[in-house]
C-alpha angles and dihedrals in degrees: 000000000000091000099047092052089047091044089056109034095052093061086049087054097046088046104049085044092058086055100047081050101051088043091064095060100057112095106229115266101271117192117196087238089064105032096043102099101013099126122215142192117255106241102184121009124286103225096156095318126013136144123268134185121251129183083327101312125103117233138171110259139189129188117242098227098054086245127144108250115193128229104278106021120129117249135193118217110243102171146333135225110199108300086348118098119208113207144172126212129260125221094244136079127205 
């Protein structure tokens, strides 16, 4: 009986930790609605592409302008195309 109830629960547990794997690697939904005006952190320069955080997540991130954004500065959400995140500066530095 031990080794039935081993045989069965370790493919269960493979299995629900593949899942748990796979899950962390999908970016949220993120609907233009909701995402337009939230403001992030750069991460790493914009110059012209760069990654920013957003609400926690890390994106890749451009400025709409073209413009070159530094690491740390605080940045509003403008648009988005597809997994790419179009910002604009804000006035204020953390």
């Amino acid at each position: 009986m031990n080794l039935a109830l081993l045989l069965l629960s370790v493919p269960l547990l493979l299995f629900a930790l593949l899942l748990a794997l796979l899950s962390r690697h999908k970016k949220s939904a993120a609907s233009s609605e909701n995402f337009i005006g939230a403001t992030g952190l750069v991460e790493s320069a914009l110059n012209p592409e760069g990654a920013v955080i957003i609400n926690g997540e890390l994106w890749r991130a451009r400025a709409r302008n073209g413009s070159a954004v530094q690491i740390r500065d605080r940045v509003r959400v403008v648009g988005l195309q597809g997994h790419l995140v179009l910002v604009e500066p804000m006035s204020d530095k953390l």
